[in-house]
C-alpha positions in Angstrom: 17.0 106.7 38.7 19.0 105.3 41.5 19.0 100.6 41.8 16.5 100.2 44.6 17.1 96.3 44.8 17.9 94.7 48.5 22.3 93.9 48.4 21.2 90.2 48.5 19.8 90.5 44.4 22.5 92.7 43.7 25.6 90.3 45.6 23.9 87.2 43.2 23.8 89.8 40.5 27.1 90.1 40.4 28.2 86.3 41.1 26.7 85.1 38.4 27.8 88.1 35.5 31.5 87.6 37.7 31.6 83.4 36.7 30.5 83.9 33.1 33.1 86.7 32.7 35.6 84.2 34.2 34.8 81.7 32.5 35.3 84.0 29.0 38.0 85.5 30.4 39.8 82.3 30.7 38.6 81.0 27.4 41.0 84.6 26.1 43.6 83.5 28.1 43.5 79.8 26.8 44.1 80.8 23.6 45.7 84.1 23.6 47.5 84.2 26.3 48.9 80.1 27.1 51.0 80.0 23.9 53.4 83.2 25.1 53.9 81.3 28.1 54.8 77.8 26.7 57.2 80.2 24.7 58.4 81.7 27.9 59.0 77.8 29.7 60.6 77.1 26.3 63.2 79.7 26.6 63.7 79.4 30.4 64.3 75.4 29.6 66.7 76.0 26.6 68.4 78.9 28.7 68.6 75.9 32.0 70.0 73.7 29.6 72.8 75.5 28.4 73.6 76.0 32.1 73.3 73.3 33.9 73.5 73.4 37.4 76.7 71.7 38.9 77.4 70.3 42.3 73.9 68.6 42.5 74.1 65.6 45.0 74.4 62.3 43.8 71.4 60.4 43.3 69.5 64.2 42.2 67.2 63.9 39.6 65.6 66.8 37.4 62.2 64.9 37.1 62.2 65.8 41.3 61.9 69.8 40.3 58.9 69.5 37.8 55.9 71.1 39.0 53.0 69.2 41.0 50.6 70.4 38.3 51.6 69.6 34.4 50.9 72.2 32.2 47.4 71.5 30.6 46.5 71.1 34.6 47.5 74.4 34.6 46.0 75.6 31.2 42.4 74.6 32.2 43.4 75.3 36.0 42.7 78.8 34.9 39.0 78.2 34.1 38.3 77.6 37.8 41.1 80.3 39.1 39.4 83.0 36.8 36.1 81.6 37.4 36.5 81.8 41.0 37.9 85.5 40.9 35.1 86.5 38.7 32.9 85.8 41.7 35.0 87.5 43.9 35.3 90.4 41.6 31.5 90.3 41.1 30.3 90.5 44.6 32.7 93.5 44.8 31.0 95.2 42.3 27.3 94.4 43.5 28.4 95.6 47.1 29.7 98.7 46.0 27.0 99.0 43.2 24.4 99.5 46.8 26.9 101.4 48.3 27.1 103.7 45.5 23.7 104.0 44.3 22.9 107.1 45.8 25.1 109.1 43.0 23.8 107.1 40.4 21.2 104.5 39.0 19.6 102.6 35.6 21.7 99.3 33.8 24.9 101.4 32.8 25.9 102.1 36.7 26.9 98.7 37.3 29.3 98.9 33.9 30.6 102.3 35.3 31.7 100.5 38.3 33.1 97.7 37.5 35.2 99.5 34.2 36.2 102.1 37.6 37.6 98.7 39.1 39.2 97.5 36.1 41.0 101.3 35.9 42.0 101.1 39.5 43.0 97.2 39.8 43.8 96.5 37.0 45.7 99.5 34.7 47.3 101.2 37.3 49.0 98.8 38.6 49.9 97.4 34.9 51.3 100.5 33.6 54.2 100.8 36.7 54.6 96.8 37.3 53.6 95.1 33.9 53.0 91.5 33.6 56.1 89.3 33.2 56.0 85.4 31.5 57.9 82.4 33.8 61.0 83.2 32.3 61.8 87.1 33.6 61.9 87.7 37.0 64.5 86.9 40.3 62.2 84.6 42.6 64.3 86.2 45.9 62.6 89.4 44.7 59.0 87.4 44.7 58.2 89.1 48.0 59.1 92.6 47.0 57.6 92.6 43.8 54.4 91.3 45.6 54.0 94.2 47.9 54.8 96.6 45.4 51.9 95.3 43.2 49.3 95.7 46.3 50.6 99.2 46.7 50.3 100.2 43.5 46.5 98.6 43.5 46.2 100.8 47.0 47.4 103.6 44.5 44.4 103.1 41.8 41.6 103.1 44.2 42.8 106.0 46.1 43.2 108.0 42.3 39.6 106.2 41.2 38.4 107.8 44.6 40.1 111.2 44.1 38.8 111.5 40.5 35.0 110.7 42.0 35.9 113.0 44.6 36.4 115.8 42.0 33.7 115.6 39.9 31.5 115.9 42.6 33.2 118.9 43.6 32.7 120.7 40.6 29.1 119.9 41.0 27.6 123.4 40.2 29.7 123.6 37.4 29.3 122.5 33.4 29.6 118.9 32.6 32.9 119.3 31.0 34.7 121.6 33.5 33.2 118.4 35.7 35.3 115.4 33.5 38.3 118.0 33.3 38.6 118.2 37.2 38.0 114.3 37.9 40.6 113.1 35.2 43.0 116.0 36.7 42.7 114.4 39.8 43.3 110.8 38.7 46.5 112.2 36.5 47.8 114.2 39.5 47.4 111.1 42.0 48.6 108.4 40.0 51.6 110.4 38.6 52.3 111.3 42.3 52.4 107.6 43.1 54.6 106.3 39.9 57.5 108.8 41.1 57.2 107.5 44.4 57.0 104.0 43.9 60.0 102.6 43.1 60.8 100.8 39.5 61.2 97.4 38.5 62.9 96.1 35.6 64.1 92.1 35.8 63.7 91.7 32.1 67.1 90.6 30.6 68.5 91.4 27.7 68.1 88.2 25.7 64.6 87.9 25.9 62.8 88.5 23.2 61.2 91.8 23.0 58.1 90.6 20.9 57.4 87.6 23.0 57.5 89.8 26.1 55.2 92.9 24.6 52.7 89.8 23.1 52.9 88.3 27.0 51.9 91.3 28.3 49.0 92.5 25.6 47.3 89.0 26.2 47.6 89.4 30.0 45.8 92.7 29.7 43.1 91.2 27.0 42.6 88.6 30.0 42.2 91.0 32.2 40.2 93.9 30.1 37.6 90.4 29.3 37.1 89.8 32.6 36.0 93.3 33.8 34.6 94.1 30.8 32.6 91.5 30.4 31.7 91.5 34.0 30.4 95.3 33.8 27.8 94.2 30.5 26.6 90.9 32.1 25.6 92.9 35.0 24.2 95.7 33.5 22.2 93.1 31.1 20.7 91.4 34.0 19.9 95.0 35.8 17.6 95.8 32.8 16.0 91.8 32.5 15.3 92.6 35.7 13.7 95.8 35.3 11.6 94.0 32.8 10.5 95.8 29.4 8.9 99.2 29.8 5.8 98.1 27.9 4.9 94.9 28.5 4.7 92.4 25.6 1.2 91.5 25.3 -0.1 95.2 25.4 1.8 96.0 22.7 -0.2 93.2 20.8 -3.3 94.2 22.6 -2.7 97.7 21.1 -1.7 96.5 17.5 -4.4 94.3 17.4 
């Protein structure tokens, strides 16, 4: 049965489940994810030490390049950064929840959606541009790697849209012939768009190989707590606010 609610109780739907799966999201990323990146600025700080810069005018001091924020700033910085994009990420999903409604309704739609942004936001682009900690990376490429990030985003929706697209295509035909087409047209579309888009690899050869693959897990864990999170919350307040199908007291009314 397709959501019927105004956009308004949806848009607040959605902010609310979006700052809760921030908030655990960040908790994940406090404690999974923060130790591979002090390891990361461990490594980058050894590997500057070895090096040291030459030539630096007199009077330079190192203390001059530390960041503004110190690094438990940053480490509980995250809870209003992820906080904050959980909003944003949950009025997305409550606007296209009432956009979408028509093709589909009850508690689980919202967690459809919001698992379809996670796919398209999220694990496209990871799977052609991974995550990298502090230490891997050339910052003149920062712009570059930037816009090929937002491409390969562009990329997900448009195969999340094609793969919709194709299931309701095969409309008339059996449920599975149905999934078959969609995912054919996700795999066709993103495929397409990982041989176009160009690769990046920055990683360098003394970096530890386990530190960057436990990096990267965590960074998806982050991510896969936010949306998934996000997609439950919401679809647990859809059915509270559905209310029970048989009300409390007439089920003691009955009994009794």
């Amino acid at each position: 049965m397709p959501l019927t609610e105004p956009l308004r109780t949806l848009l607040l739907r959605g902010l609310l489940a979006g700052v809760i799966a921030g908030l655990l999201a960040a908790t994940v990323g406090y404690f999974v994810g923060e130790p591979k990146v002090d390891a990361a600025i461990a490594i980058e700080e050894a590997a500057a030490a070895a090096h040291p810069h030459t030539g630096e005018p007199a009077g330079h001091s190192h203390d001059e390049d530390e960041a503004l924020v110190s690094r438990d700033g940053q480490k509980f910085g995250q809870f209003l950064a992820l906080g904050l994009a959980g909003a944003a990420f949950g009025v997305i999903v409550g606007a296209a929840v009432y956009l979408l409604r028509r093709f589909g309704g009850g508690p689980l739609f919202g967690l459809a959606v919001a698992l379809a942004g996670w796919l398209a936001v999220v694990l496209v682009p990871f799977f052609k541009y991974p995550a990298n900690p502090p230490a891997v990376g050339d910052p003149e490429t920062i712009d570059d790697r930037t816009w090929l990030w937002v491409a390969a985003v562009l990329l997900g929706l448009v195969a999340v849209a094609a793969a919709a697209y194709g299931y309701r295509l095969l409309a008339d035909q059996l449920h599975s012939v149905r999934l078959i087409g969609g995912v054919a047209a996700f795999v066709v579309v993103v495929t397409l768009g990982y041989v176009l888009l160009p690769g990046v690899d920055e990683v360098g050869a003394d970096f530890p190989a386990s530190l960057l693959w436990e990096f990267r897990v965590s960074s998806l864990a982050v991510s896969g707590t936010l949306w998934v999170a996000l997609g439950l919350l919401f679809a647990a307040l859809t059915e509270f606010a559905a209310g029970p199908r048989t009300p409390v007291r007439e089920e003691v009314a009955t009994a009794a």
